[in-house]
MDAnalysis code that builds the backbone (N, CA, C; Angstrom):
import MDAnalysis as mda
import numpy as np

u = mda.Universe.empty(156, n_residues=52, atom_resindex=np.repeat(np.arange(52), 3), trajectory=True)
u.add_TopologyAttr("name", ["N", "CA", "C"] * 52)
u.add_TopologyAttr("resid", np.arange(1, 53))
u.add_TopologyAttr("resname", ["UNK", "UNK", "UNK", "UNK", "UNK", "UNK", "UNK", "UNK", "UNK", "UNK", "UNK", "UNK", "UNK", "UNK", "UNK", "UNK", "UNK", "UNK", "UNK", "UNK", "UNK", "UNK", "UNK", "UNK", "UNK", "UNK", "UNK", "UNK", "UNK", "UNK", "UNK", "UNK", "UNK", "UNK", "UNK", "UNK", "UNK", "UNK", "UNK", "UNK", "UNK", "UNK", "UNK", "UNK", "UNK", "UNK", "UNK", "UNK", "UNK", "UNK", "UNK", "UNK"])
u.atoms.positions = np.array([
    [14.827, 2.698, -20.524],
    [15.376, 2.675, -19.173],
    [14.278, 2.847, -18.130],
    [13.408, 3.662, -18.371],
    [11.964, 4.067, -17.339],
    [11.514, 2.659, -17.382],
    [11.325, 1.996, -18.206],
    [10.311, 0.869, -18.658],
    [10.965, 0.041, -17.660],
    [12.232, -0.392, -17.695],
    [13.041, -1.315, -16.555],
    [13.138, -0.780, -15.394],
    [13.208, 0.501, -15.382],
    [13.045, 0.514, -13.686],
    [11.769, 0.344, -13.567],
    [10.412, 0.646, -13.977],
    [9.442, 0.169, -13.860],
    [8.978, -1.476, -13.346],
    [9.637, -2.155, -14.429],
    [9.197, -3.302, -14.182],
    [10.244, -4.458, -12.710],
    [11.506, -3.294, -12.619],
    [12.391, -3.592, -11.302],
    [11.506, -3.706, -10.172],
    [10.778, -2.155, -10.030],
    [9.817, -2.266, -9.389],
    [9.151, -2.994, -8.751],
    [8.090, -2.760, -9.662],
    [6.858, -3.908, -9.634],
    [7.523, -5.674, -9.223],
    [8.390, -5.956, -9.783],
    [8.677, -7.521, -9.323],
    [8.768, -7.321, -7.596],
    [9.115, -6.001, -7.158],
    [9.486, -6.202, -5.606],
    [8.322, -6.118, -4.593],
    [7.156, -6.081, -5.321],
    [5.643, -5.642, -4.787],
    [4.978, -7.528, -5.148],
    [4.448, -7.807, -4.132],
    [4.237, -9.115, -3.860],
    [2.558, -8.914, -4.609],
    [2.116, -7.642, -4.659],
    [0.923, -8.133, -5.243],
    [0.996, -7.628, -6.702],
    [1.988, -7.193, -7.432],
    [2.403, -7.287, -8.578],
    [1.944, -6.299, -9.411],
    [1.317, -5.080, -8.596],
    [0.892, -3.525, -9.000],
    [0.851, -2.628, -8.150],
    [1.250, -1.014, -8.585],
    [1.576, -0.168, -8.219],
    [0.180, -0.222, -7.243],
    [0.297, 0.783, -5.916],
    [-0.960, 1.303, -5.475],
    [-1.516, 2.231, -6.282],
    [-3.011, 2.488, -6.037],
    [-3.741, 4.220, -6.472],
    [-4.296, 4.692, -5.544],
    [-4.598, 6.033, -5.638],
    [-4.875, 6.595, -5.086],
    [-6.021, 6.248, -3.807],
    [-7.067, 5.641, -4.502],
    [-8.423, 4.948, -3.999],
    [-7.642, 3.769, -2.573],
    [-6.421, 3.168, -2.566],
    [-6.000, 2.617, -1.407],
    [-5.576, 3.372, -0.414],
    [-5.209, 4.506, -0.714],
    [-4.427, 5.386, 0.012],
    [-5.785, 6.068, 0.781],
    [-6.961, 7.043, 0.259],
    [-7.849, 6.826, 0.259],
    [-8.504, 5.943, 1.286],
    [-8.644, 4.884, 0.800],
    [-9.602, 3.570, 1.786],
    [-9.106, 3.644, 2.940],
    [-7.991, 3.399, 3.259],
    [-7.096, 3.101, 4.665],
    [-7.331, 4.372, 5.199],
    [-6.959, 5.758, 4.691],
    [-7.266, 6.303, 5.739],
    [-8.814, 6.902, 6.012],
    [-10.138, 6.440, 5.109],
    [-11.544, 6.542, 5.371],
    [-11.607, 5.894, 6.692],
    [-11.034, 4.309, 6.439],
    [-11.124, 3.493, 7.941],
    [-10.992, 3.878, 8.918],
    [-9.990, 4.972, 9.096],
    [-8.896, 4.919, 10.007],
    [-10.216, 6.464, 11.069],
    [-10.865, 6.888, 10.136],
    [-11.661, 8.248, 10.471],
    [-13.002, 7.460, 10.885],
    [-13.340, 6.440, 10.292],
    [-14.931, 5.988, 10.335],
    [-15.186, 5.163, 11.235],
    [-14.012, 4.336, 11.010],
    [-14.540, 2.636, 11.673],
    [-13.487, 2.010, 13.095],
    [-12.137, 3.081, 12.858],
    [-11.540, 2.546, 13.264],
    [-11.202, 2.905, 14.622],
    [-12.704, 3.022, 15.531],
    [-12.681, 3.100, 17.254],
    [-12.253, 2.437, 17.968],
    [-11.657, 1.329, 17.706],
    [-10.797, 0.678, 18.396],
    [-9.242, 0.448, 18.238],
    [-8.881, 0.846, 16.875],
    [-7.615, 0.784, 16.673],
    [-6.460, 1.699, 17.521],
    [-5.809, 1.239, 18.373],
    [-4.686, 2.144, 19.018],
    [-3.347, 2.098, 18.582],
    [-2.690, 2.829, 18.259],
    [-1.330, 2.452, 18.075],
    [-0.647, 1.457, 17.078],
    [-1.161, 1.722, 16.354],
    [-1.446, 0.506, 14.695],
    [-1.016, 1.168, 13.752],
    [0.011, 0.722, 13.265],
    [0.900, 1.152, 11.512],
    [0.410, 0.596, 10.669],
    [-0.287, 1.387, 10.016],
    [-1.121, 0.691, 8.661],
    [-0.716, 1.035, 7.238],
    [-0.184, -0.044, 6.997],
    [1.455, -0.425, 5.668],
    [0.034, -0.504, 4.020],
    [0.659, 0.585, 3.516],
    [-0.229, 0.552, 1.973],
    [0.634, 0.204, 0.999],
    [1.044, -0.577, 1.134],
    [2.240, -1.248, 0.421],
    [2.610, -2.053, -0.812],
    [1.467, -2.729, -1.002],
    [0.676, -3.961, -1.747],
    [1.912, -5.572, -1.053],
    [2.618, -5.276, 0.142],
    [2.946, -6.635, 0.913],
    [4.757, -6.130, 0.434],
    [4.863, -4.995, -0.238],
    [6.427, -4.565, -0.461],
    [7.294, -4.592, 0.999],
    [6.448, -4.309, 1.909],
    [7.171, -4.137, 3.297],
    [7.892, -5.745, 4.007],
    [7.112, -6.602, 3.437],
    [7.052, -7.966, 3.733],
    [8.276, -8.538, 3.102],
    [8.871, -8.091, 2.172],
    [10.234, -8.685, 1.228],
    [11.461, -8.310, 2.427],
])
């Protein structure tokens, strides 16, 4: 039953794997380092799930 909701999952994620940690991670390194211009910006770690 885990195994199928698992793979329920995953079919609804457009890039066809779970996130890790290291994305969660990256986005918000950006968000501290680089990201002096970004205002008011929702930044979706999703792998494109938000997009369905």
């Amino acid at each position: 039953a885990a195994e199928a909701a698992r793979a329920k999952a995953l079919a609804g994620i457009p890039l066809g794997q779970t996130g890790a940690v290291e994305d969660i991670a990256n986005a918000a390194y950006f968000l501290v380092t680089q990201a002096t211009y970004v205002t008011g910006a929702e930044i979706k770690v999703d792998g494109g799930r938000s997009l369905r």
